[in-house]
C-alpha positions in Angstrom: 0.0 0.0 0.0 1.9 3.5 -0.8 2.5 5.7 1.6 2.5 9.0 -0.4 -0.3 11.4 -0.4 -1.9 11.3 -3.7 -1.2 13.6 -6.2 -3.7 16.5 -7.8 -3.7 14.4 -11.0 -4.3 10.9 -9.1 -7.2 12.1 -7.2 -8.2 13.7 -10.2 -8.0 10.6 -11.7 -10.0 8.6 -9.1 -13.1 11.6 -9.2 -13.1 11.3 -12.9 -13.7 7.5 -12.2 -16.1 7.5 -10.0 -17.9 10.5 -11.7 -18.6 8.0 -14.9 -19.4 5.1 -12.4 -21.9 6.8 -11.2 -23.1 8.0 -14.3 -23.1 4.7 -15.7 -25.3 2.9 -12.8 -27.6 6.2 -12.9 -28.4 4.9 -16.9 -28.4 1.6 -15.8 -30.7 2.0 -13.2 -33.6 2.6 -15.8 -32.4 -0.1 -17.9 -35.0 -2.7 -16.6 -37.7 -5.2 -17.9 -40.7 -3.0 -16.3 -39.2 0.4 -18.4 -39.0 -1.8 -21.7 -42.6 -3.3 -20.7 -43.9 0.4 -20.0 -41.9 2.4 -23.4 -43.1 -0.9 -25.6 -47.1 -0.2 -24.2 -49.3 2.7 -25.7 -48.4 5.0 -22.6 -45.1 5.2 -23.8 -45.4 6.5 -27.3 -43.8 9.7 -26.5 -41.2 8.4 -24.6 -40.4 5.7 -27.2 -40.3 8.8 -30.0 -37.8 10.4 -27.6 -35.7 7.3 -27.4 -35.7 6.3 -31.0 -35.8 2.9 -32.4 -32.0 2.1 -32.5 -31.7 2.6 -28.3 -35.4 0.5 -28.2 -33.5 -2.5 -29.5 -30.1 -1.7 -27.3 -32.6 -2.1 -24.4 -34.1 -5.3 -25.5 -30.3 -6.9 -26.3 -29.6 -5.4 -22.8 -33.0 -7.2 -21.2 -31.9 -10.4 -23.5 -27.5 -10.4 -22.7 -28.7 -9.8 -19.0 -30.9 -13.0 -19.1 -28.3 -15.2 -20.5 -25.9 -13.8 -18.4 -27.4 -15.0 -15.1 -27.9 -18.2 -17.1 -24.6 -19.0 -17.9 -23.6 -17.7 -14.9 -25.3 -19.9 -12.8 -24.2 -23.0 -14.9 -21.0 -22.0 -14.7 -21.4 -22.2 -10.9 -22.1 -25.4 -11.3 -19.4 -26.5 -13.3 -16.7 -24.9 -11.3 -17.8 -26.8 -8.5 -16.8 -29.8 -10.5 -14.2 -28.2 -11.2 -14.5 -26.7 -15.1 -14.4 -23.5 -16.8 -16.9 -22.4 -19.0 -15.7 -20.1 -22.7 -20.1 -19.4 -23.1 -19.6 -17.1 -20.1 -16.4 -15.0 -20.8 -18.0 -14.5 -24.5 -21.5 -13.9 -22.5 -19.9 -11.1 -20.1 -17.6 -9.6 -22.9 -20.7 -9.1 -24.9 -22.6 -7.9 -22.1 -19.9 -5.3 -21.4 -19.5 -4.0 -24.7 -23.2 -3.6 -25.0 -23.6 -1.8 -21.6 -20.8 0.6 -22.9 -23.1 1.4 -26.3 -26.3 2.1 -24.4 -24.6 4.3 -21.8 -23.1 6.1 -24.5 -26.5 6.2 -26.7 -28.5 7.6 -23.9 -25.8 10.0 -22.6 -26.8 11.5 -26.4 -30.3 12.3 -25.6 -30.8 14.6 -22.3 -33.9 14.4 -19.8 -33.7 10.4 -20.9 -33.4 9.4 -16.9 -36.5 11.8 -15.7 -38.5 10.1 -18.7 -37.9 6.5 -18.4 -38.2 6.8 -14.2 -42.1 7.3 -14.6 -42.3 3.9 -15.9 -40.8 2.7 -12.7 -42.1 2.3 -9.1 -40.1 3.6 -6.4 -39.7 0.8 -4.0 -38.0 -1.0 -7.1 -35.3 2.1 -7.3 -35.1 3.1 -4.1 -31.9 0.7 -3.1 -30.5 2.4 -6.4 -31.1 5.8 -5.7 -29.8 5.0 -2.4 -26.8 3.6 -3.7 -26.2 6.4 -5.7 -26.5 8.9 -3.0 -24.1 6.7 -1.3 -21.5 6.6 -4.0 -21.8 10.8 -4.2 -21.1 10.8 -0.5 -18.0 8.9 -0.7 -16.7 10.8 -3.8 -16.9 13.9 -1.6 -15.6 12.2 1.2 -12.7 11.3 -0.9 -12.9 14.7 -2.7 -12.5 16.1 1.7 -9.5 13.2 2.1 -7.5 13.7 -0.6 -7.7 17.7 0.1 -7.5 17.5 3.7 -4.1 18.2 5.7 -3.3 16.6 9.0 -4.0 19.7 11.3 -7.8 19.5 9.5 -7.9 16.1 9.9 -7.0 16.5 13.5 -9.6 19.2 14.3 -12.5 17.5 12.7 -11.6 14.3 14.8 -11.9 16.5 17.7 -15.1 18.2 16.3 -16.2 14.6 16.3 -15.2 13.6 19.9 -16.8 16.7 21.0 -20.1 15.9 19.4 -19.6 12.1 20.9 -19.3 14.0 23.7 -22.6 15.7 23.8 -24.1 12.9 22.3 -23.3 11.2 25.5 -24.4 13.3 27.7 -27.3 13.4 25.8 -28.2 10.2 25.9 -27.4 9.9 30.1 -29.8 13.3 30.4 -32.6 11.2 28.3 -32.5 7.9 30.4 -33.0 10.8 33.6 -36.1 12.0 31.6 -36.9 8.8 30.6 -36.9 7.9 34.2 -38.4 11.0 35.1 -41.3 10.3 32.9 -42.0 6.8 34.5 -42.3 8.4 37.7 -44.9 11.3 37.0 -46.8 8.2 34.9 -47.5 6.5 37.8 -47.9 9.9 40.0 -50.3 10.3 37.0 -51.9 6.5 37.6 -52.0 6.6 41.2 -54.0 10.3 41.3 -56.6 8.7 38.1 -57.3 6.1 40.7 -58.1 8.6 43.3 -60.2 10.3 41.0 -62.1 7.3 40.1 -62.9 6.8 43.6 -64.4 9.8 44.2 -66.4 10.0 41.0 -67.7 7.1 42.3 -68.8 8.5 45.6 -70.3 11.7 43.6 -72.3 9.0 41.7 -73.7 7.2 44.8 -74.6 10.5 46.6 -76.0 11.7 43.1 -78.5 8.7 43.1 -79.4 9.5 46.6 -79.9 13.4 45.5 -82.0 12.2 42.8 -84.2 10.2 45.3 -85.0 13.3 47.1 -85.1 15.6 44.5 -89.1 14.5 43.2 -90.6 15.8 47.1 -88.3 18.4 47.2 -89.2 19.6 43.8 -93.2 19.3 44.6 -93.2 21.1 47.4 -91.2 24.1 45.5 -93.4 24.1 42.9 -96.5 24.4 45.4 -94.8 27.0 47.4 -93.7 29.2 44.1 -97.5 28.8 43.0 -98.9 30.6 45.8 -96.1 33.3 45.3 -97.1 33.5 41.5 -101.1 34.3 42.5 -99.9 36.8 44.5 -97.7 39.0 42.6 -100.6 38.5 39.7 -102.7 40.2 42.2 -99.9 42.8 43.4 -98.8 43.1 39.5 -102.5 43.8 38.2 -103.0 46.4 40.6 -100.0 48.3 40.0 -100.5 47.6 36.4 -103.9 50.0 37.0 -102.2 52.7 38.4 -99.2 53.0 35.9 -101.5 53.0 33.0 -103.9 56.3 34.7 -99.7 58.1 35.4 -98.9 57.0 31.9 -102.4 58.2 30.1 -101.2 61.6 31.7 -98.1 61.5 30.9 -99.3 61.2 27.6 -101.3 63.7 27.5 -98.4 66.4 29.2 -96.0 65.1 26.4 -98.6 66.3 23.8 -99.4 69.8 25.6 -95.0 70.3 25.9 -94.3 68.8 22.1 -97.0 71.6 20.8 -95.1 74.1 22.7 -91.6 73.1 22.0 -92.0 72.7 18.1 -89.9 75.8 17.4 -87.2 75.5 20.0 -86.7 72.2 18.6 -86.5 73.5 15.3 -84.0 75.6 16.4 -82.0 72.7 18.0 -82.1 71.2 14.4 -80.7 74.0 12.9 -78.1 74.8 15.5 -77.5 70.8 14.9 -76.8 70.9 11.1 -74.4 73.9 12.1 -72.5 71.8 14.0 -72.4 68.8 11.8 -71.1 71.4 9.3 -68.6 72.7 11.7 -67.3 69.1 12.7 -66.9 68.1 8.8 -65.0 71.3 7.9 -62.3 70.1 11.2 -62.7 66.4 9.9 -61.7 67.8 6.4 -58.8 69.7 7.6 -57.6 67.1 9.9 -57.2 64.9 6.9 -55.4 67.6 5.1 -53.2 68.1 7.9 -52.7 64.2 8.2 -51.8 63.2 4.5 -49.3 66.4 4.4 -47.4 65.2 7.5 -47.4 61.6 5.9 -46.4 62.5 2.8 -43.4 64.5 4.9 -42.7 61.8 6.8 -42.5 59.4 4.0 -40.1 61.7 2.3 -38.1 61.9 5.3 -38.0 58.4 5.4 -36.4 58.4 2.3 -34.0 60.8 2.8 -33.2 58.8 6.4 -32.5 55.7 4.1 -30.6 57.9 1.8 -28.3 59.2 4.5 -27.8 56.1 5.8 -26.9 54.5 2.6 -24.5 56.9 2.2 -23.4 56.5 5.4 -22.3 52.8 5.2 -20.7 53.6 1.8 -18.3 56.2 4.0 -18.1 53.8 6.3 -16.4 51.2 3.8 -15.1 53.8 2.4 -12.9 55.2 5.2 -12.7 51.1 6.4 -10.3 50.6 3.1 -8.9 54.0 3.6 -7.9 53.1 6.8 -6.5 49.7 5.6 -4.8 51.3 2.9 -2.9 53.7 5.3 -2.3 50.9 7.3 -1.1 48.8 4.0 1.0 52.2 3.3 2.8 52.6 7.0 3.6 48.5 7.2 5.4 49.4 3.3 7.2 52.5 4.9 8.1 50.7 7.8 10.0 48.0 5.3 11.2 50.9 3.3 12.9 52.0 6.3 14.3 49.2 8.1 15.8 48.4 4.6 17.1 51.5 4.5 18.9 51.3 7.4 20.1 47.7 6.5 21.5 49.5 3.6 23.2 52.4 5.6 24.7 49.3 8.2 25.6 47.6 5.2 27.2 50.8 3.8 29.0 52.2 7.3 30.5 47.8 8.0 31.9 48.2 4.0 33.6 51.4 4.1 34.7 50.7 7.5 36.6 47.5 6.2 37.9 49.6 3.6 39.4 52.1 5.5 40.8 49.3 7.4 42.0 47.6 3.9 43.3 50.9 3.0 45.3 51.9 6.2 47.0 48.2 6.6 48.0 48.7 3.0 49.6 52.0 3.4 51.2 50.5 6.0 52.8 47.7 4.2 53.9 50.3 1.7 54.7 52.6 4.0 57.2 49.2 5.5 58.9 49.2 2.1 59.3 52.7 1.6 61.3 52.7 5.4 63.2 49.2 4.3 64.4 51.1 0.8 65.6 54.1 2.5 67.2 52.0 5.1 69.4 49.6 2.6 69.7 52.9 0.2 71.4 55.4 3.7 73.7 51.9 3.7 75.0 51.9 0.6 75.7 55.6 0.5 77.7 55.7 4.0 79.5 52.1 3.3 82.8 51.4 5.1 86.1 54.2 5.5 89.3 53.2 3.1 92.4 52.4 4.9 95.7 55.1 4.1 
């Protein structure tokens, strides 16, 4: 097993593959008897149109290689058991193949061709398919996240995931509590049902012995409420007799005072209408008032929003101003410190070469001295002898 991390172009390479697996299966998937059966019946006469004769008879040589397939493979079975190997199934699964390859590629031609062949299927029959699928995308993008993913990423997502194992503990100890909880208020619950039962049960005895009573109770009130009724009759008819003789002359004052107060209530009907007037005219004005101060207020809502749009534009405005300066200052400051790196630089060099310079001056100022020396030698030499 290597032990390199994959390259860009092997994992690449391994999404391109599984990208046409799951393509493939995703064809496949609607390559079945019940699609044929439904595209070769009179509700699929527009779907057969869409799929053209050619791919019609790829789907039957598909249906028919399928069949002999699982034949041959399962006397092949047989025979390997006895120990022989069969040429009818290599030449039945090389067929098999090269056919699948054709119809993938026939149907990849013709777009919607999935959506349209999946109404001739039920669900339950493609739902371990679809599921399959979803599957397959999953672990494309899991390996997609593991071929991308570095170690400290790796690391803190296996710590995300301890931390929610974690919780999920903790969650599952706090749910057997509640659990438990919940047992005890149901038989709290039971044990008070019972007590309620009970004493329905006594209500219902002393209600049969209420009812019992309640017939000679209920004669004698209606006896006693009798002679009451007779005698507020009596009481009611003659007070009846003297409210009708006040009422007969109140009747008759009413007609003497509406005579005499037909004008004044004239008047009141005038100074009525005045007011109505007056209170329409104020209701008028009010309106006025109220639609100009809403029509003001809407406009200075819109110059609110205004400002404040302009407001966050200076705000992001003076935000990347403020980076910029900040961008500007950090380039200065590495203007400067190279700067003085340069003047260092410049002060260590011609510091060396002044150095350089005064040690060679002094060599030649050595062999300058040793000249002189041997030439004051030869000039003095040694005294002849007379």
């Amino acid at each position: 097993m290597p032990t390199s991390k994959p390259t860009n172009i092997d994992a690449q390479r391994i999404l391109g593959i599984m990208d046409e697996l799951k393509e493939k299966l995703t064809y496949l998937s609607v390559a079945t008897p019940q699609v044929l059966a439904g595209l070769q019946s009179e509700e699929g006469a527009a779907a057969q149109e869409l799929v053209g004769p050619e791919l019609m008879k790829q789907f039957a040589e598909q249906m028919r290689l399928e069949e002999l397939y699982v034949v041959a493979s399962a006397a092949a079975d047989r025979d390997l058991a006895h120990g022989d190997e069969s040429e009818e199934v290599r030449g039945e699964e090389h067929s098999l193949k090269k056919n699948t390859l054709e119809l993938c590629r026939k149907m990849r031609a013709i777009p919607n061709i999935v959506t349209e062949l999946r109404n001739f299927q039920e669900r339950d029959a493609t739902r371990n398919v679809i599921q399959f699928l979803k599957t397959l995308a999953d672990m494309q993008e899991l390996t997609l996240k593991r071929l991308t993913t570095t170690v400290e990423e790796e690391r803190s997502r296996t710590e995300l995931l301890e931390h929610y194992k974690n919780r999920e503990a903790e969650a599952s100890k706090r749910r057997q509590q509640l659990e438990k909880d919940l047992t005890h208020l149901k038989s709290a619950c039971e044990r008070a049902q019972s007590h309620r039962n009970e004493i329905l049960t006594k209500l219902k005895a002393e209600l049969l012995d209420v009812r019992d009573s309640k017939a000679e109770r209920m004669t004698e009130l209606r006896n006693k409420y009798e002679k009451r009724m007779k005698d507020h009759e009596s009481a009611f008819a003659s007070k009846e007799e003297d409210l009708l003789r006040k009422i007969n002359a109140l009747k008759e004052a009413n007609k003497k005072s509406r005579a005499n107060n037909e004008e004044e209530e004239l008047g009141q009907k005038s100074k009525a209408k005045r007011y109505e007037m007056d209170v329409e005219s104020v209701i008028k004005t009010y309106d006025t008032s109220i639609k100009e101060m809403a029509f003001s207020c809407g406009e200075r809502m819109d110059a609110y929003k205004k400002e404040q749009k302009q407001l966050n534009e200076l705000a992001d405005h003076f935000k990347k101003v403020e980076e910029e300066r900040t961008t500007i200052a950090a380039e200065e400051a590495i203007a400067d410190a190279r700067q003085a790196k340069r003047q260092a630089e410049r002060a260590r060099r011609d510091l060396s070469s002044a150095l350089l310079q005064a040690f060679w001056r002094g060599i030649l100022a050595r062999e300058q001295y040793a000249q002189m020396k041997k030439a004051k030698k030869k000039k003095g030499g040694k005294p002849k002898k007379k």
